[in-house]
Each structure stands twice: as C-alpha cells, then as structure tokens.
TORDRENMAR-575022 format. One record per atom (N, C-alpha, C, CB): residue in one letter; x, y, z; atom name; chain. Coordinates in steps of 0.05 Angstrom, whole numbers, plus 5000, padded with zeros to 4 digits. Atoms other than C-alpha are relative to their C-alpha. Glycine has a CB too. Example, Ala and Ser with C-alpha at 12.3 -4.5 7.8 and 13.67 -1.06 7.14 Angstrom:
a	5018	4976	5000	N	A $
a	5246	4910	5156	CA	A $
a	5018	5024	5000	C	A $
a	4980	5001	5025	CB	A $
s	4984	4976	4999	N	A $
s	5273	4979	5143	CA	A $
s	4985	5022	5014	C	A $
s	5009	5009	4971	CB	A $
***
This chain:
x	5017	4977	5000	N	A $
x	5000	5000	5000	CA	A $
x	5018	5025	5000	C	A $
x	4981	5000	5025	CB	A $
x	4981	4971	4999	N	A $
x	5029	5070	4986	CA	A $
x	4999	5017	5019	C	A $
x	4996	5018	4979	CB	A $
x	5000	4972	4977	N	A $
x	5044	5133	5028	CA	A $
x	4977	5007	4994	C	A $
x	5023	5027	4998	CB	A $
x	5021	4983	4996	N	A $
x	4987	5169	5003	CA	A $
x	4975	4984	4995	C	A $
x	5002	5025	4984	CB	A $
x	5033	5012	4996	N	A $
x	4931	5114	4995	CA	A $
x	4998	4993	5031	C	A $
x	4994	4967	4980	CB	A $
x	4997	5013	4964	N	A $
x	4949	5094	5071	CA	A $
x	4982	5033	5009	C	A $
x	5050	4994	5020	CB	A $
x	5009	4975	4990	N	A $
x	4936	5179	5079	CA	A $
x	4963	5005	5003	C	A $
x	5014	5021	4980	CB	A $
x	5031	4989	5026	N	A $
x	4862	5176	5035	CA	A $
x	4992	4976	5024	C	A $
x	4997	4990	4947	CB	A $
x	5018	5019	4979	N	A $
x	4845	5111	5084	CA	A $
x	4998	5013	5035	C	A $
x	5020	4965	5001	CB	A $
x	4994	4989	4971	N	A $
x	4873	5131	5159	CA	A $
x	4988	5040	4995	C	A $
x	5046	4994	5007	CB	A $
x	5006	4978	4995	N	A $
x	4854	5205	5146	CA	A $
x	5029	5021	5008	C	A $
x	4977	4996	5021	CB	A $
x	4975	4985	4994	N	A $
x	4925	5225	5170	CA	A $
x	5021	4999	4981	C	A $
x	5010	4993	5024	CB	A $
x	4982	4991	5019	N	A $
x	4959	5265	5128	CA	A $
x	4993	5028	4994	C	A $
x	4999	4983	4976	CB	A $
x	5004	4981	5002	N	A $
x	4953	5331	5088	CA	A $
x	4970	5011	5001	C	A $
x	5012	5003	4985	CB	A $
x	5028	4994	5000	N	A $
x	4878	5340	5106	CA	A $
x	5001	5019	5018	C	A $
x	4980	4977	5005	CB	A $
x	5009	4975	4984	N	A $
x	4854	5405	5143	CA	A $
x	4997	4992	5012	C	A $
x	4985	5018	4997	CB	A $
x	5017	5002	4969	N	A $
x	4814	5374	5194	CA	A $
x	5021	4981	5018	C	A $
x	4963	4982	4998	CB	A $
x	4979	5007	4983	N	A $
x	4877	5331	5211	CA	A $
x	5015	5025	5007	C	A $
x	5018	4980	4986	CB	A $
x	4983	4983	4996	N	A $
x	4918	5391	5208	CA	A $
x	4988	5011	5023	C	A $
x	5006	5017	4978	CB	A $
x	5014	4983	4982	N	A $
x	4871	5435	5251	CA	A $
x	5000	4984	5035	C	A $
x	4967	5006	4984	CB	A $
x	4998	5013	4975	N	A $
x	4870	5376	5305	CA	A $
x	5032	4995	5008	C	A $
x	4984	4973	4998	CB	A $
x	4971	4993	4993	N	A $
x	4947	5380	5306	CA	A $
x	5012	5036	5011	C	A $
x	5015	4991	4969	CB	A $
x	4990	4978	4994	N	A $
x	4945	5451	5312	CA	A $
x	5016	5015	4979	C	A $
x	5013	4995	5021	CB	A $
x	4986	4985	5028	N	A $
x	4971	5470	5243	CA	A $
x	4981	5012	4982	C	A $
x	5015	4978	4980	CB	A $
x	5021	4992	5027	N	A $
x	4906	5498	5214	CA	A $
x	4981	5014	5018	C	A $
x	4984	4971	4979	CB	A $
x	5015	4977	4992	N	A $
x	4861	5553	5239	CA	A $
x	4970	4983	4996	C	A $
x	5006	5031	4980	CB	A $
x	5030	5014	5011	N	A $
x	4792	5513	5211	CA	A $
x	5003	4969	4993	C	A $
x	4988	5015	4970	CB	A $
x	4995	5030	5000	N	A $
x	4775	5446	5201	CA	A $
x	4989	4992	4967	C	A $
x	4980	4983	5029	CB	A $
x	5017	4999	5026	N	A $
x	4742	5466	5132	CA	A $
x	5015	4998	4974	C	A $
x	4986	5028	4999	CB	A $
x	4990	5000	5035	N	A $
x	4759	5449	5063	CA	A $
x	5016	5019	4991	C	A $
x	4977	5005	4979	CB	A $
x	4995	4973	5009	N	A $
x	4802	5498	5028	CA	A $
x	4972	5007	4968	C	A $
x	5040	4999	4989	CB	A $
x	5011	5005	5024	N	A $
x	4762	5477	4962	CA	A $
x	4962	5004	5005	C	A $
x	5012	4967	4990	CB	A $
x	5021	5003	5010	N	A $
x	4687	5474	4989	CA	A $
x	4992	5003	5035	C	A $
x	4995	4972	4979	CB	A $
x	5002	4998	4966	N	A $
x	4646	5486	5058	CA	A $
x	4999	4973	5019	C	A $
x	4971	5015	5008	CB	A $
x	4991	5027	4986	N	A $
x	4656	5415	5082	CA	A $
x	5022	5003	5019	C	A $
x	5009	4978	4978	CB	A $
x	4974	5011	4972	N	A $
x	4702	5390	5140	CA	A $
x	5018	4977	4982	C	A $
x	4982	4979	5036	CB	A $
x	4988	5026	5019	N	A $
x	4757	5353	5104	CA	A $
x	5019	4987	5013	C	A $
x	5014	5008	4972	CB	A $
x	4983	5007	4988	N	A $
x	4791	5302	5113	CA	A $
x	4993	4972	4979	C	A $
x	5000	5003	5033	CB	A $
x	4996	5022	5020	N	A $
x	4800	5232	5069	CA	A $
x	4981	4993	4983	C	A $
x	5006	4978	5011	CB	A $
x	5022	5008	5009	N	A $
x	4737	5215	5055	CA	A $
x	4982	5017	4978	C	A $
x	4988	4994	5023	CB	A $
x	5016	4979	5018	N	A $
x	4712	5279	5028	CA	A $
x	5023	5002	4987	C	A $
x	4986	5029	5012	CB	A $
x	4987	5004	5016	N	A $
x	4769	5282	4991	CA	A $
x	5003	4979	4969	C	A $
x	5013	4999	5016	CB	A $
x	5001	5017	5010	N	A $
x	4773	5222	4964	CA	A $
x	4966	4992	4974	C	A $
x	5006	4985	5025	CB	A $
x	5031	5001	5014	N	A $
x	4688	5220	4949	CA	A $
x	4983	5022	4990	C	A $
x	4983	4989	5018	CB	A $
x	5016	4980	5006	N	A $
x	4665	5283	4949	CA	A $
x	5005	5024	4997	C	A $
x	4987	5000	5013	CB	A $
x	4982	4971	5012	N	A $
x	4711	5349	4941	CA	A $
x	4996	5002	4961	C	A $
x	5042	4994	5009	CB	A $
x	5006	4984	5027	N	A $
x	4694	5385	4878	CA	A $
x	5019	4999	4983	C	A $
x	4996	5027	5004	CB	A $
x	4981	4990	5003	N	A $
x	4759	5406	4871	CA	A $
x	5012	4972	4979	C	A $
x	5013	5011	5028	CB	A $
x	4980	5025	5012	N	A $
x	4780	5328	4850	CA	A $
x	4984	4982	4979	C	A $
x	5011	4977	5028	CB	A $
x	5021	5017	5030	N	A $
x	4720	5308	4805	CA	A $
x	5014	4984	4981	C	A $
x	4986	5021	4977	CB	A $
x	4994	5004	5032	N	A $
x	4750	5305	4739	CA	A $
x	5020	4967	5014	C	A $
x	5026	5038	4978	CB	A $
x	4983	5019	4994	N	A $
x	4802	5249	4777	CA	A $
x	4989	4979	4998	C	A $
x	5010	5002	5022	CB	A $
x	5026	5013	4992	N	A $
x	4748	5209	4801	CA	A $
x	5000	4979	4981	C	A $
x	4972	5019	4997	CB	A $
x	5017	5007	5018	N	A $
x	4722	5187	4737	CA	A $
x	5030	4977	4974	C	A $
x	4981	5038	4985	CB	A $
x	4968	5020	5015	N	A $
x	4801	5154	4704	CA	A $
x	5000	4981	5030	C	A $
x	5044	5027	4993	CB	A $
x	4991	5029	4982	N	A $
x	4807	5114	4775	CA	A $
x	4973	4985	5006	C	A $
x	5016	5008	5034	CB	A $
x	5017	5027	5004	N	A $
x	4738	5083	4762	CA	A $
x	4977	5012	5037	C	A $
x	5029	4957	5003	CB	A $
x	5008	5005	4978	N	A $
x	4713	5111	4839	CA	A $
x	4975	5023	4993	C	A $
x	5022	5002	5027	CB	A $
x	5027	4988	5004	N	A $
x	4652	5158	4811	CA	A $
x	4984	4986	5007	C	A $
x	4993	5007	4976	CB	A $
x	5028	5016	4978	N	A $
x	4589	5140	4854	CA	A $
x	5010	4981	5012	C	A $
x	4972	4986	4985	CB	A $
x	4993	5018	4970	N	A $
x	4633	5094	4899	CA	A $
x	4999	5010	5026	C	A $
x	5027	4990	5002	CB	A $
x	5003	4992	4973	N	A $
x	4619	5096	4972	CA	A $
x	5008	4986	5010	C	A $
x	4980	5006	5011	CB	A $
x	4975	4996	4982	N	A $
x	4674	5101	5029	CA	A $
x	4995	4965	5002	C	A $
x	4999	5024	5035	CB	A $
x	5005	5033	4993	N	A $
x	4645	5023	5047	CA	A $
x	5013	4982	4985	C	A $
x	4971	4991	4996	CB	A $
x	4993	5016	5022	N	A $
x	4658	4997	4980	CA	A $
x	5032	5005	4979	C	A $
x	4973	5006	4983	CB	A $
x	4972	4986	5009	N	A $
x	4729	5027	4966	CA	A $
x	5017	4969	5003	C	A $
x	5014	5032	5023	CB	A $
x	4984	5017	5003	N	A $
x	4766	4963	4997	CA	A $
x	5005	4979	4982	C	A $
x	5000	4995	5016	CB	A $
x	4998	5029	5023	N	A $
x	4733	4912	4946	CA	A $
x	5005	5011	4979	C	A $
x	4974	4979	4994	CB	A $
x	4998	4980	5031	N	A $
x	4733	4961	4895	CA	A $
x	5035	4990	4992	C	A $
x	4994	5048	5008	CB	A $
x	4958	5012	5006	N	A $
x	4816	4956	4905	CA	A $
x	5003	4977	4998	C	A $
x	5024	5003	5024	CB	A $
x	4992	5032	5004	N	A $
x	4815	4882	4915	CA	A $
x	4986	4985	4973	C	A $
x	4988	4981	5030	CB	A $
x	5010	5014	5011	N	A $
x	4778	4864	4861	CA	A $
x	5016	5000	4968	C	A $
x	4973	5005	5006	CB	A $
x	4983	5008	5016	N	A $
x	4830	4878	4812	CA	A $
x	5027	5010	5001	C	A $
x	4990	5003	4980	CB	A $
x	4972	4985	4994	N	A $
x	4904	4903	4802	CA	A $
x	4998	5033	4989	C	A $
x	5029	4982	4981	CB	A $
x	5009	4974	5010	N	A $
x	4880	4951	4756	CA	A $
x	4986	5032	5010	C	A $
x	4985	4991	4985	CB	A $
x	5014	4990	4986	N	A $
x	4831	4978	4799	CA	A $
x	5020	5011	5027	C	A $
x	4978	4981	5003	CB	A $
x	4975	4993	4971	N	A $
x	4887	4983	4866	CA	A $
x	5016	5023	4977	C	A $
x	5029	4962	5016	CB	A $
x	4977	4987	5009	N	A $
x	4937	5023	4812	CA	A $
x	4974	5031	4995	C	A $
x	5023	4982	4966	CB	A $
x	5029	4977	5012	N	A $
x	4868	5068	4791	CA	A $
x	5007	5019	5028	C	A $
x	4956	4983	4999	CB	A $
x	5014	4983	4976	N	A $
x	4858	5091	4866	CA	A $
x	5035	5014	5005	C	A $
x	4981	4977	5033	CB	A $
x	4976	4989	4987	N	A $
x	4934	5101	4881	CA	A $
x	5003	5019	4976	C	A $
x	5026	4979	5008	CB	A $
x	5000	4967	5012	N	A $
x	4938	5151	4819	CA	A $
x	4977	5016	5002	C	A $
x	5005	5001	4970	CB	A $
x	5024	4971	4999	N	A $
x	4880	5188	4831	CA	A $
x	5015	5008	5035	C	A $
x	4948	4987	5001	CB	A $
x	4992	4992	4985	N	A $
x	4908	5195	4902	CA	A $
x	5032	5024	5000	C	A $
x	4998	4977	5009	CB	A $
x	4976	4995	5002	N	A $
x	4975	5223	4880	CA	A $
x	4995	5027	4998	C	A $
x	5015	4987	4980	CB	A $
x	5003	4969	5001	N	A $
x	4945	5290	4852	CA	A $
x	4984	5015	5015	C	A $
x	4993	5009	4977	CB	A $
x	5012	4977	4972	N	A $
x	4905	5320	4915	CA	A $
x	5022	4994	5020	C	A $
x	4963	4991	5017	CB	A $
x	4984	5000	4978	N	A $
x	4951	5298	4964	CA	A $
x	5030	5007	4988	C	A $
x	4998	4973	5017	CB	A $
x	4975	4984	5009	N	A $
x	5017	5325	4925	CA	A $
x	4990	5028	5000	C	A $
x	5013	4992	4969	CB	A $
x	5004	4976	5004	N	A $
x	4980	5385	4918	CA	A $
x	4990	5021	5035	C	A $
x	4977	4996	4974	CB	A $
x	5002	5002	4966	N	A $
x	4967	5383	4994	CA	A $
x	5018	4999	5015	C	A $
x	4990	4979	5009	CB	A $
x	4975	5006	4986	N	A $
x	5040	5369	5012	CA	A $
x	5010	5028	4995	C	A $
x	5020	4975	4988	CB	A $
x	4987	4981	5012	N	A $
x	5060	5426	4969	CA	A $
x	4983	5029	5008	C	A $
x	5002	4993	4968	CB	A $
x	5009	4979	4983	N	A $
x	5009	5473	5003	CA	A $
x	5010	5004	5032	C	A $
x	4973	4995	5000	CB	A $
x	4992	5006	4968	N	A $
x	5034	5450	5077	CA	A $
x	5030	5005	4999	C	A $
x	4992	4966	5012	CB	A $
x	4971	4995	4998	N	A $
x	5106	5462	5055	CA	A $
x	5003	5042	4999	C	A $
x	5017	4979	4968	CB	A $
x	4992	4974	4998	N	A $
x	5089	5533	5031	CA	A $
x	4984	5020	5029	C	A $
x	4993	5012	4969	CB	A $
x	5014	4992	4975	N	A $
x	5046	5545	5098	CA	A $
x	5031	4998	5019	C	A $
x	4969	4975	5012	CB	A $
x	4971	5003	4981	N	A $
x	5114	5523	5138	CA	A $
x	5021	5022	4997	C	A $
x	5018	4973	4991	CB	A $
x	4973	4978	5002	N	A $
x	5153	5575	5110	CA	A $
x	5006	5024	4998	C	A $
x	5012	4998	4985	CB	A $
***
C-alpha cells in the first residue's frame, strides 16, 4: 500500500481537519468547498478532485465499497493510488508553503 493511499484511508495526512487537530490549521474546513475535510471527502466528494474520480473508476463509489473496489482487481488498486497522487501532492505542496 502506498504513502498516500494509507493517507486517503487513515485520514492522516495533508487533510485540514487533521491539520487543525494537530494545531497546524486555523479551521477544520475544506480549502476547496464548505465541508470538513479530511480523506473521505476528499477522496468521494471534494469538487475540487472530480475530473480524477472518473480515470480511477471511483465515481458514485461509497467510502464502504472502496476496499473491494481495490481488491477486486490490480488495475483497479493502481486506479485509486493515481487518483490519490494529485490531491495529496498538491496538499504536501500547500503545507510546505504554509511552513515557510
């Protein structure tokens, strides 16, 4: 399992509402939408990541059905780990320029 599909499952990682419960984030809110974010809305329901969605196959999947979704083929596991790659790089690379 990769660094950032482990992030999109556990919730810890570059997500606001993790951040904000660490104390690195003023709100617990989306930057992208009035939601509370954090993996799940990311992953299912942020606006911001639509267009992704729809190449790793997880359009109208729900949070329940994500693990078989991955197990049920290889194709499908490589789908979710690139759609993961471009919100949470773009999430690392916001938290680096917040640090500095």
């Amino acid at each position: 399992m990769s660094y950032h599909v482990t992030q999109l499952i556990t919730g810890h990682g570059n997500f606001v509402s993790y951040l904000y419960g660490i104390s690195r984030q003023e709100s617990s809110d989306c930057t992208y939408s009035d939601a509370r974010d954090f993996g799940k809305h990311t992953l299912f329901h942020c606006q911001k990541w639509e267009e992704h969605r729809g190449p790793a196959g997880i359009t109208g999947l729900e949070p329940e059905g994500l693990t078989a979704y991955m197990l049920n083929s290889e194709d499908n596991w490589k789908a979710v780990e690139e759609f993961d790659r471009a919100p949470l790089r773009a999430r690392e690379a916001e938290e680096r320029r917040r640090s500095f």
